[in-house]
N, CA, C and O of each residue as an XYZ file, in Angstrom:
888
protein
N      82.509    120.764    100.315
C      83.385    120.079    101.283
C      84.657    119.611    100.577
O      84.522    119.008     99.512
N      85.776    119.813    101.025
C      87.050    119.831    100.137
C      87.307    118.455    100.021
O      87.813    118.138     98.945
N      86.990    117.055    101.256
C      87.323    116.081    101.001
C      86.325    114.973    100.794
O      86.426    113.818    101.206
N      84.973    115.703     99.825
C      83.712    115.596     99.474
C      83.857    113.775     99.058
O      83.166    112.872     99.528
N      85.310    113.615     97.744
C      85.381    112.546     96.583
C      85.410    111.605     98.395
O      84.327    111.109     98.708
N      86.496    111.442     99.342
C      86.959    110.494     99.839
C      85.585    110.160    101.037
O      85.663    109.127    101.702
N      84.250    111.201    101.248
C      83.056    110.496    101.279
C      82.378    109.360    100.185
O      81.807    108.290    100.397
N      82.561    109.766     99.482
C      81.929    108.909     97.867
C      82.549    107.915     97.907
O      81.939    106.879     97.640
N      83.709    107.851     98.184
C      84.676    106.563     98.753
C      84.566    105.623     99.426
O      84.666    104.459     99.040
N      84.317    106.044    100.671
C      84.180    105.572    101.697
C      82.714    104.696    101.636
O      82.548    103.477    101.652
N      81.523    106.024    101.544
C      80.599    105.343    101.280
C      79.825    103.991    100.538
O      79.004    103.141    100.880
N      80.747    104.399     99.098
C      80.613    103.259     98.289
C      80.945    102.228     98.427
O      80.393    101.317     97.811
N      81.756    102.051     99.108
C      82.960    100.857     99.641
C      82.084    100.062    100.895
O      82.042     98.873    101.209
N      81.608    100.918    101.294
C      80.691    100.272    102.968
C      79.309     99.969    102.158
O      78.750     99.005    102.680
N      78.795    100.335    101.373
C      77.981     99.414    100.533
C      77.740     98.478    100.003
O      76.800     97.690     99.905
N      78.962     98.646     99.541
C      79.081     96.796     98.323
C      80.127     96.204     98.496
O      80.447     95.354     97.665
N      81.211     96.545     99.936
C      81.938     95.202    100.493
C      81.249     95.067    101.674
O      81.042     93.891    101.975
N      80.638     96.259    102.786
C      80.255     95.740    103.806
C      79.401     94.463    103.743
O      79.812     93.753    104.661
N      78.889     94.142    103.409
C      78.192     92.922    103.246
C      78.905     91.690    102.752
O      78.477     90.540    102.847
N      80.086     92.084    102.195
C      81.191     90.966    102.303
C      81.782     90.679    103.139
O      82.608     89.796    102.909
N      81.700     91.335    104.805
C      82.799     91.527    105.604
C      83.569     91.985    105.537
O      84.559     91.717    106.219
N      83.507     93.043    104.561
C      84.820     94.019    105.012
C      84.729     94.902    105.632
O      83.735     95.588    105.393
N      85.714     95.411    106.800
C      85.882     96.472    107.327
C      86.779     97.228    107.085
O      87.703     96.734    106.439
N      86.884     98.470    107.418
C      87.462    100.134    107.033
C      88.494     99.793    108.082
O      88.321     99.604    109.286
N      90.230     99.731    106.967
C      91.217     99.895    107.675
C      91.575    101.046    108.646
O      92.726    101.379    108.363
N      91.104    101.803    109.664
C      90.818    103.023    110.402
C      90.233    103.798    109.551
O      89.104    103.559    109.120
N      91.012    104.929    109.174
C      90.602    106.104    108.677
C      91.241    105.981    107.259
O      91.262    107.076    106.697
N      91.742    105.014    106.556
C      92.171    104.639    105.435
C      91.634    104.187    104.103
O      90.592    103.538    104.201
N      92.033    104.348    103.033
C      91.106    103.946    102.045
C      91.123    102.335    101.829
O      90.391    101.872    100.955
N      91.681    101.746    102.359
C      91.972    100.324    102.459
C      91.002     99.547    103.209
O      90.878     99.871    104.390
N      90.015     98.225    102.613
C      89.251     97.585    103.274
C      89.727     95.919    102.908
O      90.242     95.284    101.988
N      89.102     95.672    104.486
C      89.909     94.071    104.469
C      88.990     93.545    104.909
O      88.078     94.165    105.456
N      89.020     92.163    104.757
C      87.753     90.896    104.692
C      88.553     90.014    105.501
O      89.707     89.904    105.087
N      88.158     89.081    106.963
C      89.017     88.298    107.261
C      88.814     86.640    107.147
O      87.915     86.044    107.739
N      89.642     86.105    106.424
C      89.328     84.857    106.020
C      90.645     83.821    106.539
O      91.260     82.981    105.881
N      90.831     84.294    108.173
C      91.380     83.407    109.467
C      92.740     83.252    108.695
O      93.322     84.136    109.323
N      93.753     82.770    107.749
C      94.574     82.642    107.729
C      95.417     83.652    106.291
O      96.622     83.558    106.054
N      94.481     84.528    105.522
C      94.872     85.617    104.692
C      93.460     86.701    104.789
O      92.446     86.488    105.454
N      93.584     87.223    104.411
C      92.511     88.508    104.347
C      92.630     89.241    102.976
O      93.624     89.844    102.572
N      91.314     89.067    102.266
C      91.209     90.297    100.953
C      91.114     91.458    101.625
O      90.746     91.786    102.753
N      91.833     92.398     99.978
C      92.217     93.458    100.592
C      91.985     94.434     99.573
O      92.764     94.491     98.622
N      90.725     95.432     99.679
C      90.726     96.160     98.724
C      91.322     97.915     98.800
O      90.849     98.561     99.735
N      92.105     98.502     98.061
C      92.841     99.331     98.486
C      92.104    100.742     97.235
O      92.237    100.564     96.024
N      91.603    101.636     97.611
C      91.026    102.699     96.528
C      92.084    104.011     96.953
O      91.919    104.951     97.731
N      93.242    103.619     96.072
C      94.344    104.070     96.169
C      94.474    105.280     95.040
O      94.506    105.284     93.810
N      94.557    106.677     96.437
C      95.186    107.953     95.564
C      96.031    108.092     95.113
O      97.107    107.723     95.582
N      95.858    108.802     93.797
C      96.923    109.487     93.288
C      97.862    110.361     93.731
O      97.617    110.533     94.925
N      98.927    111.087     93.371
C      99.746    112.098     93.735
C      99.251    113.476     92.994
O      99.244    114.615     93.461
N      98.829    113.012     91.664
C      98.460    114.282     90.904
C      97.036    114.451     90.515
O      96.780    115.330     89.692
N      96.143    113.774     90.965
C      94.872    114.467     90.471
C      93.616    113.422     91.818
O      93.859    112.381     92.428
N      92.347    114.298     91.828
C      91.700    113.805     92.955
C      90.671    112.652     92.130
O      90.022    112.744     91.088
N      90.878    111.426     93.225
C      90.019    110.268     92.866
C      90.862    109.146     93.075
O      91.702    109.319     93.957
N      90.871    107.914     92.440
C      91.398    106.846     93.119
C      91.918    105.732     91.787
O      91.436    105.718     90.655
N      92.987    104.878     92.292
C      92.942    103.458     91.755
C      92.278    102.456     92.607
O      92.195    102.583     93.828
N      91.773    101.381     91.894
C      91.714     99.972     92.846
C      92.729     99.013     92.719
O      93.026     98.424     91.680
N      93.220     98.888     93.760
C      94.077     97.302     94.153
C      92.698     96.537     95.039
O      91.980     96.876     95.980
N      92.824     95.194     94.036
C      92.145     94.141     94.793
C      93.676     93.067     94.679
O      94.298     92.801     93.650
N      94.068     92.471     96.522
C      94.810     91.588     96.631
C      94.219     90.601     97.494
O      93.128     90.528     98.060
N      95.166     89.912     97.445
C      95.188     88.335     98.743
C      96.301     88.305     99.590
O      97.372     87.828     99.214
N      96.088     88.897    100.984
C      97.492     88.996    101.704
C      97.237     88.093    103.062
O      96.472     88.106    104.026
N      98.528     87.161    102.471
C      98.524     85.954    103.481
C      99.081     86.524    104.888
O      99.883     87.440    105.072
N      98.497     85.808    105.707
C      98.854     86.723    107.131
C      99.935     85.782    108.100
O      99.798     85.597    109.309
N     100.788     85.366    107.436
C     101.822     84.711    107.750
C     103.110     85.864    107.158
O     104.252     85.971    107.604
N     102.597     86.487    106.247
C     103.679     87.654    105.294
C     104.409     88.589    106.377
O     105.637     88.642    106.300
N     103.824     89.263    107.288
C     104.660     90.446    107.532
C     103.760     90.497    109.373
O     102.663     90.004    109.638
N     104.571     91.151    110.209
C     103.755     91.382    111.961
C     102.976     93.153    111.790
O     102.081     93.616    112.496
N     103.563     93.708    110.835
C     102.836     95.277    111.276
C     102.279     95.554    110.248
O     101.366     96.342    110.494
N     102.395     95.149    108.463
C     101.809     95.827    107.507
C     100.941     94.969    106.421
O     101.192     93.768    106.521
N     100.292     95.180    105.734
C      99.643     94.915    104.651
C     100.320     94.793    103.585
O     100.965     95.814    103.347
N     100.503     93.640    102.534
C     101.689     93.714    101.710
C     100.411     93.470    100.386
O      99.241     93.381    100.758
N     100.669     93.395     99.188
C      99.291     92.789     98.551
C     100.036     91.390     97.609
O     100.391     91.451     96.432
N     100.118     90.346     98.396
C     100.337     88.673     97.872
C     100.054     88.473     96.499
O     100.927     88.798     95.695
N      99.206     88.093     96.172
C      98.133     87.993     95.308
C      97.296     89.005     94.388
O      96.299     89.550     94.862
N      97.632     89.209     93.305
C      96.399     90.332     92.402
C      97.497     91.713     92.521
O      98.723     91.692     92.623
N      96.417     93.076     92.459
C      97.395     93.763     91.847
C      96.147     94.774     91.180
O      94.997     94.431     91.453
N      96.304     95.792     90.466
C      95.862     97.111     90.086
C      94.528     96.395     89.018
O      94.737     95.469     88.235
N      93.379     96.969     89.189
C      92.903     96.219     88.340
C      91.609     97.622     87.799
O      91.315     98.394     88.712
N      91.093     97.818     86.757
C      90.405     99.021     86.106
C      91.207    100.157     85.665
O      92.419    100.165     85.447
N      90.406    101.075     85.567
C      91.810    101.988     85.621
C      91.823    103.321     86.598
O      91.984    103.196     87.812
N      91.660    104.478     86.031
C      91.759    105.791     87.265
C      90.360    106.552     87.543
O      90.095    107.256     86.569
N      89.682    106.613     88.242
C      88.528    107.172     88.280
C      88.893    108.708     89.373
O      89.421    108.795     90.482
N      88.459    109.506     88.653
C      89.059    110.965     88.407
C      87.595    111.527     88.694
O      86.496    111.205     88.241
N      87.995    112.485     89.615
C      86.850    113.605     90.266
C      86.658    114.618     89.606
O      87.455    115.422     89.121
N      85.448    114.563     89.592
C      85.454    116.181     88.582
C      83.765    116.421     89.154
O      83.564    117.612     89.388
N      82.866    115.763     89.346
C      81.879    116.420     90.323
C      81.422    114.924     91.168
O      82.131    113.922     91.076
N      80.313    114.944     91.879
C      79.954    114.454     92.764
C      79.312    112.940     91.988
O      79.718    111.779     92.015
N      78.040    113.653     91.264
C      77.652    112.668     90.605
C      78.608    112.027     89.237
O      77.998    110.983     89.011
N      79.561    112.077     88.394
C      80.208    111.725     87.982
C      81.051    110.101     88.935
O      80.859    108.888     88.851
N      82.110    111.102     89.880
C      82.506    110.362     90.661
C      81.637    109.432     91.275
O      82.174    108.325     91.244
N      80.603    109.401     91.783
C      79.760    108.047     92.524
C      79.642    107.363     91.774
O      79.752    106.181     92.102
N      79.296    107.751     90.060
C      79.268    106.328     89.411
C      80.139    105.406     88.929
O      79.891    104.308     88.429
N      81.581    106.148     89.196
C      82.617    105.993     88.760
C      83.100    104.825     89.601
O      83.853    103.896     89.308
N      82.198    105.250     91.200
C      83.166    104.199     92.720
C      82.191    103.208     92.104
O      82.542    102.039     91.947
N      80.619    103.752     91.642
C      79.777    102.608     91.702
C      80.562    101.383     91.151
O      80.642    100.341     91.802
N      81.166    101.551     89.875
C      81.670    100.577     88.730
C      83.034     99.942     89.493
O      83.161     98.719     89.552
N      84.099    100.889     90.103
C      84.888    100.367     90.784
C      84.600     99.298     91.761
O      85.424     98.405     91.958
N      83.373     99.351     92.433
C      83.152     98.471     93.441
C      82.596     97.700     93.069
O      82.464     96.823     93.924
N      81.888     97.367     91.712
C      81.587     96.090     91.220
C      82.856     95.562     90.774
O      83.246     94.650     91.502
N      83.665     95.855     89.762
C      84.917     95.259     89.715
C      85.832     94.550     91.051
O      86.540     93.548     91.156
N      85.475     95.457     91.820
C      86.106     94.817     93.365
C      85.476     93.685     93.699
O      86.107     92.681     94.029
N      84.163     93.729     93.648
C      83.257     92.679     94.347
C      83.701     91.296     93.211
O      83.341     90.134     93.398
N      84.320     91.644     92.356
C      84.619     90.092     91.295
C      86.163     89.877     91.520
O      86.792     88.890     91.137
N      86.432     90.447     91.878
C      87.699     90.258     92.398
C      87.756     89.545     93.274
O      88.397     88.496     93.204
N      87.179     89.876     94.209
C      87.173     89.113     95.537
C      86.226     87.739     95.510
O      86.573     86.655     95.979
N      85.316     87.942     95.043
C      84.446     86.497     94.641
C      86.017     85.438     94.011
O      86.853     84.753     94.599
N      85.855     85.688     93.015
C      87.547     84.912     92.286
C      88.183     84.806     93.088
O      88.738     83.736     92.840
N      88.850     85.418     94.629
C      90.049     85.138     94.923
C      89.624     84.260     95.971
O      90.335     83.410     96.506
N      87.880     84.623     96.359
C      87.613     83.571     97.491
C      87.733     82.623     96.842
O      88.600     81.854     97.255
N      87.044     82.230     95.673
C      87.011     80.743     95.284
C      88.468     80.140     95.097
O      88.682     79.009     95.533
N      89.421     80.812     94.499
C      90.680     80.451     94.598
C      91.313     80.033     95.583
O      92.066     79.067     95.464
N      91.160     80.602     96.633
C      91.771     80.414     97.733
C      91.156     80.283     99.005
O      91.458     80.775    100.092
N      89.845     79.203     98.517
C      88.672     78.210     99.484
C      89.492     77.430    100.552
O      89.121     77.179    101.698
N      90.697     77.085     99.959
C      91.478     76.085    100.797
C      93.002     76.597    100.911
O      93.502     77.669    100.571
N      93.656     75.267    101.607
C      94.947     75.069    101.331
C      95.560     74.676    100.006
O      96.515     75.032     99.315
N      94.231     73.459     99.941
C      94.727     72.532     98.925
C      94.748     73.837     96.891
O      95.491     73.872     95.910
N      93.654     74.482     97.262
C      93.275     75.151     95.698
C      94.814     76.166     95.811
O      95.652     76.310     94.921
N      94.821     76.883     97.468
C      95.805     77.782     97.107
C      96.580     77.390     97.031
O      97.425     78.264     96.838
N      97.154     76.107     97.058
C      99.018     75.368     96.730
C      98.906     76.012     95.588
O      99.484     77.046     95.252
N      97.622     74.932     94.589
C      97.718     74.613     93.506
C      97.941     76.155     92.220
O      98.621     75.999     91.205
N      97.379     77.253     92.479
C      97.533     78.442     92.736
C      99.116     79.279     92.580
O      99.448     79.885     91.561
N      99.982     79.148     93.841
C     100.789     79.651     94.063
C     101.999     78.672     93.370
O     103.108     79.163     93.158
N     101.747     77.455     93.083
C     102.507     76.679     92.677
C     102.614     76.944     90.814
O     103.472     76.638     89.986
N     101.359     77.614     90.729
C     101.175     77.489     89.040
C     102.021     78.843     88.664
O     102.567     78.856     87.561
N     102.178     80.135     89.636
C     102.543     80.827     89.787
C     104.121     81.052     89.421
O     104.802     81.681     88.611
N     104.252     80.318     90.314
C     106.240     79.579     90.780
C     106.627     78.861     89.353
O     107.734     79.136     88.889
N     105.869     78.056     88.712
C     106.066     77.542     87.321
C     106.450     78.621     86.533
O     107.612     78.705     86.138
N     105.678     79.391     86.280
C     105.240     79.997     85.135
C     106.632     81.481     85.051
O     106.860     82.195     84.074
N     107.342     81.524     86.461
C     108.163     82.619     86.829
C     109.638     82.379     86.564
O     110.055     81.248     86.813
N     110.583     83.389     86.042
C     111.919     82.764     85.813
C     112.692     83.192     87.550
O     113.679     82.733     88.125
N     112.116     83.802     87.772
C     112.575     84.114     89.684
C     112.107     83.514     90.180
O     111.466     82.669     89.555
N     112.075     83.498     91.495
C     111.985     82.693     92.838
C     111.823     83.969     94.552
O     112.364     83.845     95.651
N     111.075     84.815     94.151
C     110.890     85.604     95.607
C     109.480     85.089     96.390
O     109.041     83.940     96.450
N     108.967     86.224     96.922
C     107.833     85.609     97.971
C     106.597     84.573     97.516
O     105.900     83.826     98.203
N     106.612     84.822     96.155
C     105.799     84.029     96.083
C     105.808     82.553     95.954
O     104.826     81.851     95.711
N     107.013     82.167     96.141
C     107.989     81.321     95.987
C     107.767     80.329     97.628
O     107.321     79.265     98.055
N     108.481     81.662     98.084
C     108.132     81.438     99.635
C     106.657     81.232    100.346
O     106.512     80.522    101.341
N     105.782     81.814     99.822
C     104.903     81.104    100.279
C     103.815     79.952     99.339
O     102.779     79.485     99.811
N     104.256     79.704     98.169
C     104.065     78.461     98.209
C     105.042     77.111     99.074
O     104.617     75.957     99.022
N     105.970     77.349     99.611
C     106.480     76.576    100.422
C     106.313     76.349    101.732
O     106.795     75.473    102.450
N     105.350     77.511    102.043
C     104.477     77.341    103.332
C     103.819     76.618    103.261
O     103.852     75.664    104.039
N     102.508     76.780    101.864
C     101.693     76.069    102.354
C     101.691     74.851    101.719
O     100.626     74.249    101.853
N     102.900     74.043    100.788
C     103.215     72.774    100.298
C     103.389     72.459    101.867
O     102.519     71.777    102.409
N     104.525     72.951    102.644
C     104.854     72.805    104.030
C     103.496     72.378    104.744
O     103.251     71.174    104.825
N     102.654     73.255    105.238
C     100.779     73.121    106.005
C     100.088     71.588    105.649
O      99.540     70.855    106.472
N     100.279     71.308    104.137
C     100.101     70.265    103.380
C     100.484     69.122    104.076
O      99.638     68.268    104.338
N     102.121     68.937    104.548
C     102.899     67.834    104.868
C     103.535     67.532    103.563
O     104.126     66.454    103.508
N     103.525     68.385    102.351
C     104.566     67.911    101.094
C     105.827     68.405    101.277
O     106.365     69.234    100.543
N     106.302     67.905    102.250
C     107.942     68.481    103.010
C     108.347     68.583    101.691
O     107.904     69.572    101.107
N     109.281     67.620    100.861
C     109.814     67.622     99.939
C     109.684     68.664     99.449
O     110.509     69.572     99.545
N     108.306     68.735     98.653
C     107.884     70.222     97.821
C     108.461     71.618     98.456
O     109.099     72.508     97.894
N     108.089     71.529     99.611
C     108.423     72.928    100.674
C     109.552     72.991    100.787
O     110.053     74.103    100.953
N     110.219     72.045    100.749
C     112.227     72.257    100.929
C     112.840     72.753     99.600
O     113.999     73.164     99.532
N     112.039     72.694     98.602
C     112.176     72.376     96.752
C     111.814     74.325     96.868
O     112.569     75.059     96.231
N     111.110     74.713     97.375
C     110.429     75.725     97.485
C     111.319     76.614     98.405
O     112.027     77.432     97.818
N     111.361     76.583     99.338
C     112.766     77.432    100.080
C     114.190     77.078     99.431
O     115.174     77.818     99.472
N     114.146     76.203     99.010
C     116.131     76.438     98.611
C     116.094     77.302     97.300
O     116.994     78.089     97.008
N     114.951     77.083     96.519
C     115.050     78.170     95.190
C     115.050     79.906     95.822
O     115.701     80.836     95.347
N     114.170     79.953     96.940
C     114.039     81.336     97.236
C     115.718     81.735     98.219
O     115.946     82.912     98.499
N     116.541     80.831     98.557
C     117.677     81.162     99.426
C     118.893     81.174     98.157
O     119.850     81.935     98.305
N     118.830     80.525     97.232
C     119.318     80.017     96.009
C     119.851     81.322     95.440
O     120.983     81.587     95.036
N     118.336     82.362     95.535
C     118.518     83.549     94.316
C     118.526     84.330     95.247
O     117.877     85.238     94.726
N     118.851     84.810     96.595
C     119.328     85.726     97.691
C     120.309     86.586     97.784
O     121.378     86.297     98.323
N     119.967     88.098     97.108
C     120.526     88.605     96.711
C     120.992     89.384     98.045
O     122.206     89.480     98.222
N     120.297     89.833     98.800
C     120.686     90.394    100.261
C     120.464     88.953    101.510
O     119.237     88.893    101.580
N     120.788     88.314    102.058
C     121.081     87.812    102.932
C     119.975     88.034    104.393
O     119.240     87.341    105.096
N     120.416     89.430    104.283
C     120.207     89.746    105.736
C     118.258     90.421    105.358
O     117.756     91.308    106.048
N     117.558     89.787    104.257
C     116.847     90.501    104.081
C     115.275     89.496    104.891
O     115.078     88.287    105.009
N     114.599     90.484    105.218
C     113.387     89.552    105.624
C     112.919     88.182    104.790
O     112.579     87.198    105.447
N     112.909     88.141    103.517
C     112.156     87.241    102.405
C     113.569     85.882    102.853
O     113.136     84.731    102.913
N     114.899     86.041    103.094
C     116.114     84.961    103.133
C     115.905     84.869    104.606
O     115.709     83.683    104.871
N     115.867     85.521    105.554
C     115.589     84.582    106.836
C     114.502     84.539    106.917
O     114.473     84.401    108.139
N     113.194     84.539    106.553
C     112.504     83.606    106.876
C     112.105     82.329    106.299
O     111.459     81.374    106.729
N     112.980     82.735    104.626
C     113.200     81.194    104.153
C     114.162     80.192    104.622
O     114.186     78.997    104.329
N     114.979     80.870    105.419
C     116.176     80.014    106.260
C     114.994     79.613    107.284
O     114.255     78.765    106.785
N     114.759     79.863    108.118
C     113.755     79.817    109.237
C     112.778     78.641    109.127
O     112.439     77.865    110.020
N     112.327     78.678    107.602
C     111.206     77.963    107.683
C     112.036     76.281    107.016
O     112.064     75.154    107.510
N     112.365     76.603    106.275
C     114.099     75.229    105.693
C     114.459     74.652    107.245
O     114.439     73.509    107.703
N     114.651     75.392    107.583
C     115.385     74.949    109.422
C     114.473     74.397    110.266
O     115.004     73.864    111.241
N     112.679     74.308    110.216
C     112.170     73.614    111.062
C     111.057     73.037    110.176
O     109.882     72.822    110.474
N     111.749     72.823    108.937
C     110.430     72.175    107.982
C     110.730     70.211    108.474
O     109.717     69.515    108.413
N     111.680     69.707    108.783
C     111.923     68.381    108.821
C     110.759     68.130    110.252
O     110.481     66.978    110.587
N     110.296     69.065    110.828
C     109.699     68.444    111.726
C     108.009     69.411    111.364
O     107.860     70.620    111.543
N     107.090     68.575    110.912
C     105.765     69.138    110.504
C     105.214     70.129    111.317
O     105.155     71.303    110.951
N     104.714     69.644    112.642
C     104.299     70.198    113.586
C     105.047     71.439    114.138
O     104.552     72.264    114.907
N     106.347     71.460    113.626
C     107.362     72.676    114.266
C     107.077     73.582    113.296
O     107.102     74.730    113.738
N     106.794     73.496    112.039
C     106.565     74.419    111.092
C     105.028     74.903    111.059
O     104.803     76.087    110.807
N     104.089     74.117    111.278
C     102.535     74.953    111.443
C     102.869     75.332    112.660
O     102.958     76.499    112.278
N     103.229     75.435    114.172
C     103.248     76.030    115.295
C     104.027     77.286    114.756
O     103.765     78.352    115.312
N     104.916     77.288    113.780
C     105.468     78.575    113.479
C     104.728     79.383    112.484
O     104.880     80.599    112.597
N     104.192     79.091    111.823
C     103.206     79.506    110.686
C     102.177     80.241    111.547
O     101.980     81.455    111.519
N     101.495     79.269    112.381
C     100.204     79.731    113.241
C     101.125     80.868    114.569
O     100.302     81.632    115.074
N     101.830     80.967    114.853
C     102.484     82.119    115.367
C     102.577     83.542    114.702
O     102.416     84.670    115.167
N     102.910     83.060    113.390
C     102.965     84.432    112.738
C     101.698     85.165    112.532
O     101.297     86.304    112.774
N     101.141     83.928    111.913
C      99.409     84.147    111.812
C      98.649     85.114    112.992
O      97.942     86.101    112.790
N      98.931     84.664    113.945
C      98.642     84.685    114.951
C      99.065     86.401    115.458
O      98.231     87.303    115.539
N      99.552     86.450    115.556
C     100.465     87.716    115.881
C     100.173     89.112    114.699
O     100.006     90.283    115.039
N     100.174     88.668    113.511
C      99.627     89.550    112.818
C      98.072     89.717    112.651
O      97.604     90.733    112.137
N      97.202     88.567    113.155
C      95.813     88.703    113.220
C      95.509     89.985    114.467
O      94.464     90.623    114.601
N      96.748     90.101    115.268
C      96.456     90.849    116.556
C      96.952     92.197    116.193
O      96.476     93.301    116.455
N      97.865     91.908    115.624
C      98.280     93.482    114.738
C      97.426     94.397    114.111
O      97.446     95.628    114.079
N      96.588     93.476    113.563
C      95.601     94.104    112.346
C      94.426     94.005    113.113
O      93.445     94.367    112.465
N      94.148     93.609    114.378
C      92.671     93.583    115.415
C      91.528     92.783    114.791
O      90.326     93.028    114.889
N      92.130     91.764    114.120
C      91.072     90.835    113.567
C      90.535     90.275    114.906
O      91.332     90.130    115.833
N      89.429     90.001    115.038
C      88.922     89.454    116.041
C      87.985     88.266    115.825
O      87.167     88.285    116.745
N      87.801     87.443    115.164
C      87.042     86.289    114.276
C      87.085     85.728    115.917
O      88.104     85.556    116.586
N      85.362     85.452    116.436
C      85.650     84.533    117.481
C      86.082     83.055    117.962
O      86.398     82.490    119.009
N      85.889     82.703    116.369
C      86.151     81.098    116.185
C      87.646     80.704    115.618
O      87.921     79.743    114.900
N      88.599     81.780    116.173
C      89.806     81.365    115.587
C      90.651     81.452    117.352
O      90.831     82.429    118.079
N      90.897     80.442    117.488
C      91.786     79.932    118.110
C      93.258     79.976    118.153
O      93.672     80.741    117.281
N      94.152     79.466    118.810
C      95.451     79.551    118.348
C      95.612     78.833    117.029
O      96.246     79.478    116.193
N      95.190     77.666    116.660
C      95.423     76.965    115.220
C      94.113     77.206    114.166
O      94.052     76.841    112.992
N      93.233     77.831    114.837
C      91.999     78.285    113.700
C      92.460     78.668    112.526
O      92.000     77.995    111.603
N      93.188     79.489    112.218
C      93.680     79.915    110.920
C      94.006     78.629    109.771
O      93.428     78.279    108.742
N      94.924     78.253    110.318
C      95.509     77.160    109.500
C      94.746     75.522    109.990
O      95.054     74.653    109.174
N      93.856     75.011    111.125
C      93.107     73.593    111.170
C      91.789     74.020    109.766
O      91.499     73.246    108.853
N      91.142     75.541    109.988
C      90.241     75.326    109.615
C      89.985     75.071    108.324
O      88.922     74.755    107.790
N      91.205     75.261    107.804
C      91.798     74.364    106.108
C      92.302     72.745    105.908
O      92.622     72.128    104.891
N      92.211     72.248    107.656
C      92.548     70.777    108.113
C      93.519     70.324    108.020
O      93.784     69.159    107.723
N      94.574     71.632    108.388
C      96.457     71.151    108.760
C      96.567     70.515    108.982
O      97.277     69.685    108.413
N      95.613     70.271    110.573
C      96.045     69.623    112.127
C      95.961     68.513    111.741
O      96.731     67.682    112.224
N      94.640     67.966    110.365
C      94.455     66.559    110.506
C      95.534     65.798    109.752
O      95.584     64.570    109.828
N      96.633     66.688    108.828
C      96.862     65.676    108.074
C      99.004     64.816    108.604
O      99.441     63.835    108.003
């Protein structure tokens, strides 16, 4: 069967994430876990020149983008697992998908909350001599927090170093600068986006509500 490896794929993947909650982005090698206000995202990403796969394990906040998958958080992790027969390759996904499965353990625990993922995205923003998305969304969720200050500290660095203007990452840091003085105007906009891309991507979590995403980290209460 010519597209024998991307069974071995597939399969392996519905083994040892299905039981994490992940489901099969359609017909794609991409599987996502939904955790109401970001979703892990494991990606067993082909090559151009030879048959078999990389893994991307990320954290993509679902406030980021209305139609696509961006990867937030994390990034390429093992290295190339290369087809050359059947049994080779299965043990190859086998090992890939344990590496995945620690990936994602780590990023849940990381990002249990609001409060761990500030702390997180903020250590991030330190440690960087730029200021792009990740920038921006630690100023979301300093913003979710109620650490206005922080979140205004956090969008003017990302409008600061705006090299295109007219680019998605500068208006929506204008956007979010522009209705951060009022708390509630900024989670109703947060939980909009949320919201809208949960419907994009057909997440269907029955216990998420219009503010489920972002109360069930305890926005609303603070």
């Amino acid at each position: 069967m010519a597209d024998r490896h991307n069974h071995i794929i597939a399969n392996a993947a519905l083994s040892a994430l299905g039981p994490l909650g992940f489901i099969r982005k359609g017909r794609s090698r991409t599987w996502i876990a939904d955790h109401d206000w970001w979703v892990a995202v494991v990606e067993f990403q082909p090559s151009s020149w030879s048959k078999g796969c990389y893994l991307n394990v990320a954290a993509h906040w679902l406030w980021s983008s209305e139609d696509h998958i961006s990867f937030d958080f994390g990034d390429r992790v093992g290295g190339f697992a290369e087809y050359s027969s059947d049994d080779d390759f299965a043990e190859a996904m086998h090992n890939h998908c344990l590496i995945a499965v620690q990936e994602v353990q780590r990023h849940r625990s990381m990002f249990a909350d609001l409060r761990s993922t500030a702390d997180v995205l903020l250590a991030e923003v330190r440690a960087s001599r730029h200021h792009g998305w990740t920038t921006y969304h630690a100023g979301i969720v300093a913003g979710l927090l109620g650490e206005t200050e922080l979140a205004g500290e956090m969008f003017d660095c990302v409008l600061r170093e705006c090299k295109a203007p007219h680019s998605l990452l500068c208006a929506r840091a204008e956007r979010m600068a522009g209705v951060l003085s009022a708390e509630a105007s900024l989670t109703r906009e947060v939980a909009g986006l949320v919201e809208h891309h949960r419907a994009a991507l057909k997440l269907t979590n029955q216990n998420a509500g219009s503010f489920a995403p972002l109360s069930s980290s305890g926005v609303t209460s603070v």
